[in-house]
C-alpha positions as CSV (number, residue, x, y, z in Angstrom):
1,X,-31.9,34.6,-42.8
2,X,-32.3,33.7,-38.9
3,X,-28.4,34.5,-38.5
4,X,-28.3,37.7,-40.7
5,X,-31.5,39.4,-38.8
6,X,-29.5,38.4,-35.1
7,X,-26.5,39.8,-36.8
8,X,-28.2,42.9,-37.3
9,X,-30.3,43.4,-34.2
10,X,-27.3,42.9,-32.9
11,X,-25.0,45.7,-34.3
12,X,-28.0,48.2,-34.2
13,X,-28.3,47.4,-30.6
14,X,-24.8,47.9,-29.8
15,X,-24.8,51.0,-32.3
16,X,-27.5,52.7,-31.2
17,X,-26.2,52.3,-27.0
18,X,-22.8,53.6,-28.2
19,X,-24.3,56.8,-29.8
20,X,-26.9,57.4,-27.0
21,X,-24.0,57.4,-24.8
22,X,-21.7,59.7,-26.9
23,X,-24.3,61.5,-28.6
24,X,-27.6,62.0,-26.7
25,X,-30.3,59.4,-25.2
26,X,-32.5,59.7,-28.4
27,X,-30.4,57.0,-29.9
28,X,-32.3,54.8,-27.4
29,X,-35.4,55.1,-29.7
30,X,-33.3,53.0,-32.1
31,X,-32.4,50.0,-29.4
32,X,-36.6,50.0,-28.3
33,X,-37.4,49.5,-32.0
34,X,-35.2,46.4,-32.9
35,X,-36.3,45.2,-29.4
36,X,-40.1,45.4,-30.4
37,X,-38.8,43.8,-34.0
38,X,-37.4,41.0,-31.9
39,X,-40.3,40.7,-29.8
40,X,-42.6,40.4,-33.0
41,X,-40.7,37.7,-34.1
42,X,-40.3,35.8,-31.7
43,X,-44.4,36.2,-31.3
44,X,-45.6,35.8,-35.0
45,X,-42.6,34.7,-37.0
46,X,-41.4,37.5,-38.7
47,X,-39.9,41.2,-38.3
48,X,-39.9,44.7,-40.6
49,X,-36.2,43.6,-41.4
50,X,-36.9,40.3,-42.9
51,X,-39.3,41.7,-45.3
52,X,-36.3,43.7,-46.5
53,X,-33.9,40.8,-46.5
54,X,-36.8,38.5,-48.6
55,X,-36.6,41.1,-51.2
56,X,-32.8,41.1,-51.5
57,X,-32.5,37.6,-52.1
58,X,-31.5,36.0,-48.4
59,X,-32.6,32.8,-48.0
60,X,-34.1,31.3,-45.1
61,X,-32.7,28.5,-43.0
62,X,-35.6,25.9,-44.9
63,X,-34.6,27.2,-48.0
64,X,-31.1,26.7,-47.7
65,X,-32.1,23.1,-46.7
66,X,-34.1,22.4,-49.3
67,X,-30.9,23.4,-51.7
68,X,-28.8,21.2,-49.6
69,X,-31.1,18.2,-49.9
70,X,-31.3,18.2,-53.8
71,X,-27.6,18.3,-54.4
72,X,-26.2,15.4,-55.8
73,X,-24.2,13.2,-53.1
């Protein structure tokens, strides 16, 4: 899950600049949000967008470690 919410943040970030600069500077709203998102979880270990991402089935990093340790060698 750690990867896909960078992957996001990411492209919203990049997004968002591209229309503020073709479009209008209220697109910058956009870029302050996912850097508040950020900020939040880097501070108490979780954002708005991994909520979202629980509830469609992405797994985190532990979970996908726990899968890997109970496969069969």
């Amino acid at each position: 899950m750690e990867r896909v919410l960078h992957l996001m943040a990411g492209t919203a970030v990049l997004t968002s600049a591209t229309l503020a600069y073709l479009f209008g500077p209220l697109w910058l709203i956009l870029t302050g949000f996912v850097g508040l998102s950020l900020l939040l979880d880097a501070f108490a270990g979780w954002c708005p967008a991994s909520l979202v991402l629980y509830r469609l089935g992405v797994r985190t990093s532990a979970e996908c470690g726990l899968h890997r340790d109970s496969l069969p060698s």
